[in-house]
C-alpha positions as CSV (number, residue, x, y, z in Angstrom):
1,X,128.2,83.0,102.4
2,X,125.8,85.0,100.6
3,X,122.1,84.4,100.4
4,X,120.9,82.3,97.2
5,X,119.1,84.4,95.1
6,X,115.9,84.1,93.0
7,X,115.6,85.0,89.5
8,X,112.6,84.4,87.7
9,X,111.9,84.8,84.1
10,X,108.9,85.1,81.9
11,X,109.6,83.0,79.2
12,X,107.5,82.2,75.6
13,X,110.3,82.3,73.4
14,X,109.7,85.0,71.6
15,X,112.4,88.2,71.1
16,X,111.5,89.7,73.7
17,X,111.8,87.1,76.2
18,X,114.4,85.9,74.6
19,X,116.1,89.6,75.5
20,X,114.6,89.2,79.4
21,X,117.0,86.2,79.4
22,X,119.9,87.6,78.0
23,X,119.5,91.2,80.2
24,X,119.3,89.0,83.5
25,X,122.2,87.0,82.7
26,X,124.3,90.0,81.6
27,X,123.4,92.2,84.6
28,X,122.0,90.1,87.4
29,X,123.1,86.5,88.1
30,X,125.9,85.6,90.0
31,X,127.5,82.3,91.0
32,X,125.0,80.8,93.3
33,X,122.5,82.4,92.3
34,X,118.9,80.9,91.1
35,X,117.2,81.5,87.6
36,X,113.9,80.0,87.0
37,X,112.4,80.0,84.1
38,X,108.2,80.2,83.6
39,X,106.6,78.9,81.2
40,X,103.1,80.0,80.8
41,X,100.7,77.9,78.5
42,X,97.7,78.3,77.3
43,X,94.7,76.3,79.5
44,X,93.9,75.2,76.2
45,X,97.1,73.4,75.8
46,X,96.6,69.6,76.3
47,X,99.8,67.4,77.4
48,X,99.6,64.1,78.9
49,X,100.4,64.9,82.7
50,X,98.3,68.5,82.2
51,X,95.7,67.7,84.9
52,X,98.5,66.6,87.6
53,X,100.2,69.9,87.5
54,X,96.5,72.3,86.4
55,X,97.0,73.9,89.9
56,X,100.3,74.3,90.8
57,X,101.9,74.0,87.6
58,X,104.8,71.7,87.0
59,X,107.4,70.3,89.3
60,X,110.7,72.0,89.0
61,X,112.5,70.9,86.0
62,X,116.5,70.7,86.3
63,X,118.0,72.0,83.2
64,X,119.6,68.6,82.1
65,X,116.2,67.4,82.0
66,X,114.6,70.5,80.5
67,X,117.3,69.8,77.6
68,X,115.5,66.6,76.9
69,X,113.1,66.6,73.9
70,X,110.9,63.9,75.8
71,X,110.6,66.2,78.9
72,X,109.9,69.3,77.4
73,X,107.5,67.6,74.9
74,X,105.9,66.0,78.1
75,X,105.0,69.1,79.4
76,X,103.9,70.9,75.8
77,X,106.8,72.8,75.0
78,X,109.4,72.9,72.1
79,X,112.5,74.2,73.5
80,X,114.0,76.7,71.9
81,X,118.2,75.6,70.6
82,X,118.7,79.8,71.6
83,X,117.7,79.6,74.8
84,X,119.1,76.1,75.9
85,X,122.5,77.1,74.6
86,X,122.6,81.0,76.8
87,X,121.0,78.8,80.2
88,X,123.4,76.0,79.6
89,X,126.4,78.8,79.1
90,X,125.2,80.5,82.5
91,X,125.3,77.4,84.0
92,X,129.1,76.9,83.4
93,X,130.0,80.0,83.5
94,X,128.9,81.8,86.8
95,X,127.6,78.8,88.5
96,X,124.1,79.6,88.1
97,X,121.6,77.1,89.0
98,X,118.5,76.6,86.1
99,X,115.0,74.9,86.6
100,X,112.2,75.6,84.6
101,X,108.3,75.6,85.3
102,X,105.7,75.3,83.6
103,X,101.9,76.8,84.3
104,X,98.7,76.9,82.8
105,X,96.2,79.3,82.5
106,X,96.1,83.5,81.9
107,X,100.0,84.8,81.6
108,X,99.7,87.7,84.2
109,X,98.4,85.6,87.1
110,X,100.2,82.8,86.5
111,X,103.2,85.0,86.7
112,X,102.3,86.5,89.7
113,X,101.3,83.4,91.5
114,X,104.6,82.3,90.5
115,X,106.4,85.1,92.6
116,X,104.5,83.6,96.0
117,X,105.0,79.8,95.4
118,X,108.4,80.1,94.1
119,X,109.9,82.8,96.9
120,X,111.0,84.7,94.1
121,X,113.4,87.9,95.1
122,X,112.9,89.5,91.3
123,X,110.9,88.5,88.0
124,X,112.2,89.5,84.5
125,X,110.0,89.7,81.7
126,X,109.5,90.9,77.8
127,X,107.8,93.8,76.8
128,X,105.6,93.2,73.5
129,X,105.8,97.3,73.3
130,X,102.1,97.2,72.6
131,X,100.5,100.5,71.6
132,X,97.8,102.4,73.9
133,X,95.0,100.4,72.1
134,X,96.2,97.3,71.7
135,X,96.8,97.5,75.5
136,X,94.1,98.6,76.4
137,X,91.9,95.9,74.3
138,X,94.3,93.0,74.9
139,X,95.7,93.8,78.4
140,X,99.6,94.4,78.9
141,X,101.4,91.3,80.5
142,X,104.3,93.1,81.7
143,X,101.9,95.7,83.1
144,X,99.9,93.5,84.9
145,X,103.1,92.0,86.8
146,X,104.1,95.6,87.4
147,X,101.4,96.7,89.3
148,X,100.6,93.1,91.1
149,X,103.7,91.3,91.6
150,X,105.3,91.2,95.3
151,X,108.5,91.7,94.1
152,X,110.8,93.8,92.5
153,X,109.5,93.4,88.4
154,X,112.2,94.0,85.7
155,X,110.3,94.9,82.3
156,X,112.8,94.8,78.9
157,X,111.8,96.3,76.1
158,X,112.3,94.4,72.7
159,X,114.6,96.0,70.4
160,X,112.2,98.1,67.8
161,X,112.1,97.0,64.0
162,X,112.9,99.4,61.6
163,X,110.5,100.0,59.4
164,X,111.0,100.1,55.5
């Protein structure tokens, strides 16, 4: 039997994330396999059970539960129909296992730290496609988890808008 492995994904719901997902589903996960996805809020960010969870960040959330208005909600998110619907479909489909977890504090740590406590064998995230000097001034996630992540880092770029 093979080994179970460890898929983790940056996840803010935005396009490009959103495209992370759908890459690692297309060309990575196999029955068996793992897929974790991270949810990094703000420290801002206030829910009820925040202060539990500052440190390590949430427990692992199952998927069925993670479907749940009240759990996500619990932890500050709004779940995202899109989403739901392509983990739920990987689920079925290849037998993939899905939890979620959820951090807070700066994205590019927190993503890294997520690599150590979760054992991950691969991380997947979005790629804003920030210019030279908005990367420069607002610091590149994807970048960041590049150069300081202990595993392999899969970066997917966003499709580009066309312009009118």
């Amino acid at each position: 039997m093979a080994k179970e492995r460890r898929f983790g994904i940056g996840m803010d719901y935005s396009t490009t994330s959103k495209s992370a997902l759908r890459w690692t589903i297309n060309n990575l996960i196999e029955s068996g396999d793992v897929i974790i996805i991270i949810h990094v809020l703000s420290p801002k960010s206030d829910p009820a059970n925040k202060q539990l969870f500052q440190d390590t960040g949430s427990p692992l959330i199952p998927l069925e539960e993670f479907k749940e208005i009240n759990v996500s909600k619990k932890y500050g998110l709004i779940p995202d129909p899109e989403v739901l619907d392509m983990l739920d479909t990987v689920s079925r489909i290849k037998g993939a296992k899905v939890v979620a977890k959820v951090y807070w504090g700066d994205a590019r740590e927190k993503l890294c730290d997520a690599v150590e406590h979760l054992k991950l064998d691969s991380i997947v995230v979005g790629s804003r496609g920030l210019g030279i000097i908005k990367r420069v001034l607002l610091g590149s996630v994807s970048n960041y988890v590049v150069q300081n992540a202990t595993c392999p880092v899969t970066v997917v770029k966003g499709t580009q808008l066309s312009k009118p």
